[in-house]
VOVO-893232 format. One record per residue (C-alpha): x, y, z; residue in one letter; residue number from 1. Coordinates in steps of 0.2 Angstrom, whole numbers, padded with zeros to 4 digits, always signed. Layout:
<sites>
px,py,pz,residu,num
X,Y,Z,a,NUM
...
</sites>
This chain:
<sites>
px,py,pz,residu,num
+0160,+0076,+0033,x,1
+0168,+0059,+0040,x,2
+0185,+0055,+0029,x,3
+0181,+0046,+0015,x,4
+0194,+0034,+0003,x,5
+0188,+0040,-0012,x,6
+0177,+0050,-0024,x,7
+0164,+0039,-0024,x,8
+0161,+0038,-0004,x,9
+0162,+0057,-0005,x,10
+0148,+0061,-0013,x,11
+0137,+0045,-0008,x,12
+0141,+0054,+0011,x,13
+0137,+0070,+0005,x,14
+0120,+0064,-0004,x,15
+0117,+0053,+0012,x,16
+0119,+0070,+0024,x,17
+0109,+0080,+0012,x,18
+0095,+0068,+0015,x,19
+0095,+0069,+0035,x,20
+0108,+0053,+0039,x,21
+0118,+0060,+0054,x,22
+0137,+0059,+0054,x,23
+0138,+0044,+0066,x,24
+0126,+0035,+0055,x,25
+0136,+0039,+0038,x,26
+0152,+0034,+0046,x,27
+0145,+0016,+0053,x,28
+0137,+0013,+0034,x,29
+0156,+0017,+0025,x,30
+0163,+0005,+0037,x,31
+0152,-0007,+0031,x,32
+0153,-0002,+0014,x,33
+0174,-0007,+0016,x,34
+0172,-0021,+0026,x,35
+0161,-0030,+0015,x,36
+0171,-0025,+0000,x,37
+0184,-0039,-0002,x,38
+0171,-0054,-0001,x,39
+0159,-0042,-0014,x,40
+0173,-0045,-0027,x,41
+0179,-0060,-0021,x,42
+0174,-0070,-0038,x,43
+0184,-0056,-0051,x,44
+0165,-0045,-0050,x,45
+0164,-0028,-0051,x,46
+0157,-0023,-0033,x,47
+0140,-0013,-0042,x,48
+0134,-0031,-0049,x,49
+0135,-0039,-0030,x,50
+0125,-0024,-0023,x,51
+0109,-0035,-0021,x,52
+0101,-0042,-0005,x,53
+0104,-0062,-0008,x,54
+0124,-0055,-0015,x,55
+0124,-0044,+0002,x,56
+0118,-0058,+0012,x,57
+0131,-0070,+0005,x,58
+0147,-0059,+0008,x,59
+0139,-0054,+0024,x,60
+0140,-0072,+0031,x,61
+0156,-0073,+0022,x,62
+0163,-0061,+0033,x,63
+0157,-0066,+0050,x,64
+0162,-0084,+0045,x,65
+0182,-0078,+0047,x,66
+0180,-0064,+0059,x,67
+0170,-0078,+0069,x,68
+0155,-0063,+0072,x,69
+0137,-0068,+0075,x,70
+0130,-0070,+0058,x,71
+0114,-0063,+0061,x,72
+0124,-0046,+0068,x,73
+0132,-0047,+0052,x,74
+0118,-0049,+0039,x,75
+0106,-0037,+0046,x,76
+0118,-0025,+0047,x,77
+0125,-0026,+0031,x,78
+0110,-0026,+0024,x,79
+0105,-0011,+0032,x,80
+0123,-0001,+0025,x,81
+0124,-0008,+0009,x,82
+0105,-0005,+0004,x,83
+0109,+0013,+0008,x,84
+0125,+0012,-0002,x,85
+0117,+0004,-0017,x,86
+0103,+0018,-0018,x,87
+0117,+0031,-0015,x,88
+0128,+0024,-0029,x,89
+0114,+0024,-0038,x,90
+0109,+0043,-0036,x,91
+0126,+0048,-0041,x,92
+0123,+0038,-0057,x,93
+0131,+0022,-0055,x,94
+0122,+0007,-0062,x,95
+0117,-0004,-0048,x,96
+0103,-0019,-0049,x,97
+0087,-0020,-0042,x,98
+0092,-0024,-0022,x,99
+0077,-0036,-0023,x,100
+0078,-0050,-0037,x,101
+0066,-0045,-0052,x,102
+0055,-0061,-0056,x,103
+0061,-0069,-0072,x,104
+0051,-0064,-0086,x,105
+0039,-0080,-0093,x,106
+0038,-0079,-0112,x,107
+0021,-0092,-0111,x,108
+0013,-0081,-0098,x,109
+0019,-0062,-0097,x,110
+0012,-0056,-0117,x,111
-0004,-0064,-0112,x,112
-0006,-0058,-0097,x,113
-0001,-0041,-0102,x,114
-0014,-0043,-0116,x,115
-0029,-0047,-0103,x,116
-0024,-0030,-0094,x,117
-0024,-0020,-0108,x,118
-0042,-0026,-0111,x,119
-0050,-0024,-0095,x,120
-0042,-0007,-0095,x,121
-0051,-0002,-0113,x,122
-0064,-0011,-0110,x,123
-0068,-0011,-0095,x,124
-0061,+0004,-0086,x,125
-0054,-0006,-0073,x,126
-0040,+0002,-0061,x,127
-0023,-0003,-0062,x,128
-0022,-0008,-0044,x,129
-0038,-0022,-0045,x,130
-0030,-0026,-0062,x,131
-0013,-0031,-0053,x,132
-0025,-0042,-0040,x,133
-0034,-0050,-0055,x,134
-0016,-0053,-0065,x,135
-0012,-0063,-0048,x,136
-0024,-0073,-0047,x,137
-0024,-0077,-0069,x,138
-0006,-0082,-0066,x,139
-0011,-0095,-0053,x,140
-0022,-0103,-0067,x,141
-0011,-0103,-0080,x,142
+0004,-0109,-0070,x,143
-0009,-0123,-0066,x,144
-0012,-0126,-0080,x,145
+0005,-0129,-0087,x,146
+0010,-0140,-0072,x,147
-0006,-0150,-0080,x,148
+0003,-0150,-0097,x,149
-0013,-0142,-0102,x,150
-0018,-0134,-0118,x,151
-0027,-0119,-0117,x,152
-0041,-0124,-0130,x,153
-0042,-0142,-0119,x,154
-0047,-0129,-0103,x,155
-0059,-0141,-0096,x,156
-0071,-0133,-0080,x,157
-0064,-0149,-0070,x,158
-0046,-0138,-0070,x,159
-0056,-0123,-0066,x,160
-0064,-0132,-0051,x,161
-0048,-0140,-0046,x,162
-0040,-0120,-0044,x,163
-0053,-0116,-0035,x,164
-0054,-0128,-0021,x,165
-0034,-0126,-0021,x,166
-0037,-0105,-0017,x,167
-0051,-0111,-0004,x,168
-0038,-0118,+0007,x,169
-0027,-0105,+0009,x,170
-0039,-0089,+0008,x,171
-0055,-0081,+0015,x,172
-0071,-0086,+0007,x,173
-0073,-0066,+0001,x,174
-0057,-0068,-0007,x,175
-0061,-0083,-0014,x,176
-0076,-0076,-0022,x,177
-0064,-0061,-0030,x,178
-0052,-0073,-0036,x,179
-0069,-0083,-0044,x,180
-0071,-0067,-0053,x,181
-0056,-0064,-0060,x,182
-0055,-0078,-0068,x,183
-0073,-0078,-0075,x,184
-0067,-0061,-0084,x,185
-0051,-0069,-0089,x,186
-0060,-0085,-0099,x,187
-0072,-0072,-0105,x,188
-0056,-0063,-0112,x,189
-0051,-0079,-0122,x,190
-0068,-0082,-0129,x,191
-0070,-0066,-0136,x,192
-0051,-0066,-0143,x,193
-0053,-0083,-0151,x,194
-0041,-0094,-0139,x,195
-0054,-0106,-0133,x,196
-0069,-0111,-0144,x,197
-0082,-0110,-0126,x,198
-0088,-0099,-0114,x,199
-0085,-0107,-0098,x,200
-0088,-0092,-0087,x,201
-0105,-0093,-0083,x,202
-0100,-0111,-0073,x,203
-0085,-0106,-0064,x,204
-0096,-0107,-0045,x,205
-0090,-0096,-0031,x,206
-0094,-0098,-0015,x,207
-0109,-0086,-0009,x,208
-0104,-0070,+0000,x,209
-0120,-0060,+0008,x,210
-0117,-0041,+0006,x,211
-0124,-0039,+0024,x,212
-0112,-0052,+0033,x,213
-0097,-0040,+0036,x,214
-0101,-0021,+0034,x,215
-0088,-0009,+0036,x,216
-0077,-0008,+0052,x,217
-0080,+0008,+0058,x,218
-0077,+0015,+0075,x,219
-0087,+0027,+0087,x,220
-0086,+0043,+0084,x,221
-0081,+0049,+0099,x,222
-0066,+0036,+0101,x,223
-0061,+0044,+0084,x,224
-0060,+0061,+0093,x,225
-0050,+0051,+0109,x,226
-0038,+0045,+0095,x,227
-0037,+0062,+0089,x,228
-0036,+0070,+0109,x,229
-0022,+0057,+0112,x,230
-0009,+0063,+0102,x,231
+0005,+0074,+0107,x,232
+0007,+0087,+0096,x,233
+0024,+0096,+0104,x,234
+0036,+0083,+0098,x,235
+0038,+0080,+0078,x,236
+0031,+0063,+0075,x,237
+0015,+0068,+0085,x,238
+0013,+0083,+0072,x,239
+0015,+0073,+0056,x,240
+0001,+0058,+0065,x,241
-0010,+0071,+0072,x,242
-0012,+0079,+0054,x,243
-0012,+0063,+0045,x,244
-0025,+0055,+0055,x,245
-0037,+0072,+0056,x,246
-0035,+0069,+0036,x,247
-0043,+0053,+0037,x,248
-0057,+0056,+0047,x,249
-0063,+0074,+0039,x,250
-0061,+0067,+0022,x,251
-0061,+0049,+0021,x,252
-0046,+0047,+0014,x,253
-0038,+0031,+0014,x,254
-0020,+0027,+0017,x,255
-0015,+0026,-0001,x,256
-0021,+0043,-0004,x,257
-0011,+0050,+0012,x,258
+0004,+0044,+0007,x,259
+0003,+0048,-0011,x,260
-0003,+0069,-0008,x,261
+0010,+0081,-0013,x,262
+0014,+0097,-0009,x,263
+0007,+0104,-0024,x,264
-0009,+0097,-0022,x,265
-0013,+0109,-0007,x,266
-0019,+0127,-0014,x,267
-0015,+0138,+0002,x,268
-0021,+0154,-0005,x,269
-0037,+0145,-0013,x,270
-0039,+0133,+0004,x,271
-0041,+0119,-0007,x,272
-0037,+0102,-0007,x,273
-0034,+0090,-0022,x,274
-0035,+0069,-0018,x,275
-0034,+0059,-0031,x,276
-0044,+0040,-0027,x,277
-0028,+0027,-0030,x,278
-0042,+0016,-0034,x,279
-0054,+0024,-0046,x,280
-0042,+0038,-0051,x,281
-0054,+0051,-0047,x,282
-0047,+0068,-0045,x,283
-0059,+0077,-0030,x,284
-0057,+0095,-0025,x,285
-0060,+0099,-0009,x,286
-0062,+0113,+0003,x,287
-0046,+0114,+0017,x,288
-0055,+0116,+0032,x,289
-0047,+0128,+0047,x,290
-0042,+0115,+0058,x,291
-0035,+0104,+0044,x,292
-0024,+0121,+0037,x,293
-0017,+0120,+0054,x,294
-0011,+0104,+0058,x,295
-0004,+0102,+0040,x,296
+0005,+0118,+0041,x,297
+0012,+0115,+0058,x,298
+0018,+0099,+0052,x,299
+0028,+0106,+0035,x,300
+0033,+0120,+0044,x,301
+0039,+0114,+0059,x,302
+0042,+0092,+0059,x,303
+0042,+0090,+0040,x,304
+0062,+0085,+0036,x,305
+0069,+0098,+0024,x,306
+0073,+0087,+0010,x,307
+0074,+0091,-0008,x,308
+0065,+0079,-0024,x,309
+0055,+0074,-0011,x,310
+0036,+0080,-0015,x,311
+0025,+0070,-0004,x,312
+0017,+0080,+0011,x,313
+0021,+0067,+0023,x,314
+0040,+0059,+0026,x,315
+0048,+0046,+0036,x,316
+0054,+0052,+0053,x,317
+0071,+0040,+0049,x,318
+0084,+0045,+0036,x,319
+0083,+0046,+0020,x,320
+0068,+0054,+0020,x,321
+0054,+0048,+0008,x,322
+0036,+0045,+0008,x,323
+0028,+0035,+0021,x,324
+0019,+0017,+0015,x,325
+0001,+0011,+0021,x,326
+0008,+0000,+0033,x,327
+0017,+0014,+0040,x,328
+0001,+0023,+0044,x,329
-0008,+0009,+0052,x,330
+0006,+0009,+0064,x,331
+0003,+0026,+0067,x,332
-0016,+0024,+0069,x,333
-0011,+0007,+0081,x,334
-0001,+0018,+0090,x,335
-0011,+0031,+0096,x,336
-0026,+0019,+0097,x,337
-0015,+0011,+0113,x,338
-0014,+0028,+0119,x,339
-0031,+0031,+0119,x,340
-0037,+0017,+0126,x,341
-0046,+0014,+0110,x,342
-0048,-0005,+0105,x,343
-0058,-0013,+0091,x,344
-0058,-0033,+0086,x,345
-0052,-0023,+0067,x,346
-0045,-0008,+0068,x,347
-0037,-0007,+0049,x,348
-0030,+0010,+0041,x,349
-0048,+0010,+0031,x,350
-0057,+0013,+0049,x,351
-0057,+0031,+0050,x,352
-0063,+0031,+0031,x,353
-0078,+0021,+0035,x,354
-0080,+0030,+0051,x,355
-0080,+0046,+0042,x,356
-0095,+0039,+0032,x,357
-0105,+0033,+0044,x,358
-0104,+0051,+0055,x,359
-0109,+0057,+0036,x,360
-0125,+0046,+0035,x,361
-0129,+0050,+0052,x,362
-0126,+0069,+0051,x,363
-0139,+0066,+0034,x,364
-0128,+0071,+0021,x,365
-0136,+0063,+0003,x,366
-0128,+0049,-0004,x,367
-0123,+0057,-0020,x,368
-0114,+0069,-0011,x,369
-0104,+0058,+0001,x,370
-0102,+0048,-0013,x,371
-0093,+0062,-0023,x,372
-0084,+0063,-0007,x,373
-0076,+0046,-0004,x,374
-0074,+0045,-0024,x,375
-0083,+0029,-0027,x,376
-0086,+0027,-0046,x,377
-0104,+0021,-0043,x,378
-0113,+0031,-0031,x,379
-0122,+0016,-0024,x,380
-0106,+0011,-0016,x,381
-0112,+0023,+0000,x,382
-0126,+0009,+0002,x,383
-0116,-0001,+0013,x,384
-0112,+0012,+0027,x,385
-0130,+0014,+0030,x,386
-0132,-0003,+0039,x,387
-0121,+0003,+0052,x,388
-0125,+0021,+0055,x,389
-0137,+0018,+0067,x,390
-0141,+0033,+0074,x,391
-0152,+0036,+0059,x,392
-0158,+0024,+0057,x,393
-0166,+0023,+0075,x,394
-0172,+0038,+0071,x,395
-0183,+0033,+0055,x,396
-0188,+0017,+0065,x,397
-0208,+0013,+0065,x,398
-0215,+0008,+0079,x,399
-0218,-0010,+0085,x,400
-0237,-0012,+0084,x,401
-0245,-0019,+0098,x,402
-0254,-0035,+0096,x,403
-0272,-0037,+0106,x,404
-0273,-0053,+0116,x,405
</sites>
C-alpha cells in the first residue's frame, strides 16, 4: 500500500487496489489528488464540492499556469486522477457531485414531458429506451416553441413544418421520419389531454422511407467464422472477445444485451441462458450451447478480473473494473475484423445480430421461431431479413420462361 497522508487516501487506495489499480497507478492518482488540492479550495470550498469535470479542468490549468507545465498534460491527466478520486470518495461514502453537470431541470418542460412518457408507457407499451429517443426529439419542439413565444393552444402546423425542415438539415432522412413520428404521437398526447383544441397529427408530413431501400447489414457467413478464427484466444482480452463475439452471432444478441448479462443469468447446471431484449424487455431462455459453455467459462475462469459488486459477465480489461459499454464492443468487433481481413462499407455492433438472422432464414428456421429468438415484439419484424438471405431465396426462384420469337 503506497503511504498515504491521511485516512481518507487510505481507504480510497485500498478500494482502488481491491478493484485491479496497480500500485504505480494509485501512487500517480494520490499525487494528483495533492497537487490539485490547493487550487480545489482555493475560493474557502470544501474540496468534495470541486470534484466535477469543469471544477477539475479549472484548477488543472490553474496549476500548469504557475508551474509553467503544458496545460493539455495538466488537464487530461487530472482528469483522469481526480475522476477516480471522486468515485473513490464516493464509495467510502463522501458526498461528492455528479463529475458531469446534470442539465438544469426546466419547470415549463420537464412535468410535461414526464407526463407524455408516462402515457406512451400505459398506453402504449413503448420501452423506455425509444421513449428517451422520442423525449428528445419533443424537447426540440417545445424549446421551439418557446423561442417562438408560442402558446401551446396557438400550435399552428406552420411551427410544426418549420421543426421539421430545421431537423432535416442536420439528420438522415430515416431519422427524420422517426422524429416525424414522435411528434405525431406527442400532439396526439395533447389532444386527448385537453391542451390543444385540434388534432394536427394527421398533417405533420414526413419524408418517405421505402422499407426495402436499406435492409440489414449483414455479413457472410463465412467472414463471420474468419472473425471468429481470427482471435487469439491464449492472452486475456482475446478470451473475453472471442466469447463475446461467439454470443453475438449464435444468438443474435446485440450489444446492449452483451453488456448488461450477469452472472446469474447463466444456469450452468441447467445449461441455460437468460437475455433479456434492452429494447422490448423480453426475457428469452435459451439453451447454452457446448462451444458457447466453453468460451464463457474460459473467460470467467481464467481473464475475467476478480472484482467484487461487480455482476456483469464481461469487464473492462483497465482498472476499476466494470461492465463494458456498446461502444466498447464495436471496438472489439473493428478489431478483430482488421485482423481478419474482414471489411464491410457498415460494419456496426448490430452486424453479427443480423448475420445471425440471415444464416437463420437461410438454414429455414420459421419465422415465429427466429422471431421468439431475436425477441421482436411483432413477429413480423423477421420480414426484413429475408430480402437479404439470398440463398433461399435462389432456391425458391421460378424459372425465367422463355419467350418464342
Amino acid at each position: 500500500m503506497p503511504r498515504t497522508r491521511d485516512r481518507r487516501e487510505a481507504l480510497v487506495a485500498r478500494r482502488w487496489i481491491e478493484r485491479g489499480y496497480r500500485r504505480n497507478t494509485v501512487w500517480s492518482n494520490l499525487r494528483w489528488v495533492r497537487r490539485l488540492r490547493p487550487y480545489l479550495v482555493r475560493r474557502r470550498t470544501k474540496e468534495e464540492t470541486q470534484l466535477t469535470m469543469r471544477g477539475v479542468t479549472r484548477a488543472a490549468r490553474a496549476y500548469a499556469r504557475d508551474r509553467r507545465v503544458e496545460v493539455r498534460w495538466a488537464v487530461k491527466g487530472a482528469r483522469i486522477a481526480l475522476h477516480a478520486w471522486a468515485e473513490g470518495l464516493r464509495q467510502i461514502g463522501v458526498p461528492v457531485p455528479s463529475w458531469h453537470a446534470l442539465r438544469a431541470p426546466d419547470p415549463a418542460i420537464d412535468p410535461l414531458l414526464d407526463e407524455y412518457r408516462a402515457y406512451r408507457k400505459h398506453r402504449r407499451g413503448v420501452a423506455d429506451s425509444s421513449l428517451e429517443v422520442e423525449s428528445g426529439f419533443v424537447r426540440q419542439l417545445l424549446v421551439f416553441l418557446r423561442r417562438r413565444r408560442r402558446a401551446l393552444p396557438a400550435l399552428t402546423l406552420s411551427d410544426i413544418d418549420d421543426v421539421v425542415a430545421g431537423l432535416g438539415r442536420g439528420m438522415a432522412r430515416k431519422t427524420v421520419a422517426g422524429a416525424c413520428s414522435a411528434i405525431r404521437s406527442f400532439l396526439r398526447f395533447l389532444h386527448a389531454s385537453g391542451r390543444v383544441p385540434v388534432d394536427l397529427s394527421s398533417s405533420v408530413m414526413a419524408p418517405r422511407v421505402d422499407a426495402a431501400e436499406c435492409p440489414p447489414r449483414a455479413l457472410p457467413w463465412k467472414d463471420v467464422r474468419r472473425i471468429l478464427a481470427a482471435i487469439d484466444r491464449h492472452t486475456v482480452p482475446g478470451r473475453r472477445d472471442f466469447a463475446i463475439l461467439l454470443l453475438m452471432a449464435t444468438y443474435g444478441l446485440g450489444a446492449g444485451e452483451v453488456c448488461h448479462l450477469q452472472l446469474a443469468d447463466i444456469d450452468w447446471s441447467a445449461s441455460t441462458l437468460r437475455v433479456v431484449r434492452r429494447k422490448t424487455g423480453v426475457e428469452t431462455l435459451l439453451p447454452l450451447l457446448p462451444p458457447v459453455a466453453r468460451a464463457v467459462a474460459a473467460y470467467v475462469r481464467y481473464g475475467r478480473p476478480r472484482t467484487g459488486g461487480v455482476r456483469e459477465v464481461f469487464l473492462r480489461l483497465l482498472a476499476p473494473a466494470g461492465a463494458l459499454t456498446s461502444s466498447a464492443i464495436w471496438q472489439v468487433l473493428q478489431k478483430w475484423a482488421r485482423a481478419a481481413g474482414v471489411s464491410a462499407p457498415f460494419l456496426g455492433s448490430h452486424a453479427l445480430r443480423h448475420s445471425h438472422a440471415c444464416r437463420q432464414i437461410d438454414l429455414g428456421v420459421p419465422p415465429k421461431v427466429l422471431s421468439d429468438i431475436l425477441g421482436h415484439a411483432d413477429p413480423n419484424s423477421v420480414s426484413v431479413y429475408t430480402r437479404v438471405a439470398m440463398r433461399r431465396l435462389r432456391s425458391i426462384a421460378l424459372p425465367v420462361p422463355r419467350v418464342p420469337r
